[in-house]
C-alpha positions in Angstrom: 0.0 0.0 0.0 1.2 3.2 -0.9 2.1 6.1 1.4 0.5 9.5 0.2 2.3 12.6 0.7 0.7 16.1 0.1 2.3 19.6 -0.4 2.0 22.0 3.0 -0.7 23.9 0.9 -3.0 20.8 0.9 -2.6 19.5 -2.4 -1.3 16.1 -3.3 2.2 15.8 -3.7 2.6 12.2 -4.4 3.3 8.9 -3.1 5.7 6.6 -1.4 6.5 2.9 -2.5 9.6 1.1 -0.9 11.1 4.3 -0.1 10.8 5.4 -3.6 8.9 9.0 -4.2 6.6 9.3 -7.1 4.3 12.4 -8.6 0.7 11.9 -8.4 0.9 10.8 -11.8 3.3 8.2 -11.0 6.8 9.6 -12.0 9.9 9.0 -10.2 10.6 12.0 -8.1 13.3 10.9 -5.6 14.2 8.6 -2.3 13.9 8.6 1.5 16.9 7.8 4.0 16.3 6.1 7.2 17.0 9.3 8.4 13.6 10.9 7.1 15.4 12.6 4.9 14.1 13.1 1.4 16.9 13.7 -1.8 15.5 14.2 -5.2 15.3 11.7 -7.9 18.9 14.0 -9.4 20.7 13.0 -6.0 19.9 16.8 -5.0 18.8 17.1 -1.0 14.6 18.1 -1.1 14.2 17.9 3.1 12.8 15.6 5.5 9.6 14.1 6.3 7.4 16.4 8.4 4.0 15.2 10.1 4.4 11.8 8.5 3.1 12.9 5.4 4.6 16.5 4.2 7.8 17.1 3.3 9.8 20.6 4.3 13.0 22.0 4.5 14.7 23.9 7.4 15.8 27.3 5.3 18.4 28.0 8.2 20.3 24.7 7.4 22.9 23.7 5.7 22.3 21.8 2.6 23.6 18.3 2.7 26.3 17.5 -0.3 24.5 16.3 -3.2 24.4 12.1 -3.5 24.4 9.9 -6.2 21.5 9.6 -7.7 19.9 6.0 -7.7 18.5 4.3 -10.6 15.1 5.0 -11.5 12.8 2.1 -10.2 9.9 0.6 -12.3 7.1 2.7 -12.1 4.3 1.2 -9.6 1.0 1.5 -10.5 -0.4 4.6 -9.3 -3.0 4.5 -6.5 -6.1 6.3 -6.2 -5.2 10.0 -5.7 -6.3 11.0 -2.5 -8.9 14.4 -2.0 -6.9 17.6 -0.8 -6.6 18.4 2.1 -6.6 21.8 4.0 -3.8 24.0 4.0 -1.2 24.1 7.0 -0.3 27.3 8.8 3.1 28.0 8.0 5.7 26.7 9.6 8.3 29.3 10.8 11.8 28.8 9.1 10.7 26.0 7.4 9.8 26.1 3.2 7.5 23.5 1.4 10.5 22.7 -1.8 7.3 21.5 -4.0 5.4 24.3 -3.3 7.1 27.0 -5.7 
């Protein structure tokens, strides 16, 4: 079963599948580290795992070195998408990276 994430703004981001990150419409976005941190599918650091299902980034820290990217998994089939949900207050010093 698949994990669904959603932007801070309410909107679905995507979904998770064996620590594998896809777009609602089932692209391969990036990974998650045991860490709860979240790199993008280019090896680039997105942010971490926030209320289980958001994902942020602290704007007063240091970004991490880039990584090397992993190879692009076999794309799942997509769940359902999920209904929106209502926006979060935001959350000072922290920045929603899919929310641009």
């Amino acid at each position: 079963m698949a994990n669904h994430l959603f932007k801070w703004n309410g909107q679905p981001l995507g979904y998770e599948v064996n620590g594998r990150l896809f777009s609602t419409d089932g692209e391969y976005i990036g990974w998650f580290e045991g860490d709860g941190s979240v790199w993008g599918s280019d090896g680039v650091y997105v942010g971490e795992v926030v209320d289980g299902n958001h994902i942020l980034r602290q704007t007063n820290k240091i970004q991490p070195i880039n990584k090397i990217p992993k190879i692009s998994p076999i794309q799942p089939i997509s769940p359902i998408q999920p209904i929106p949900r209502i926006p979060k207050i935001p959350k000072l010093g922290w920045h929603d990276p899919y929310d641009d």
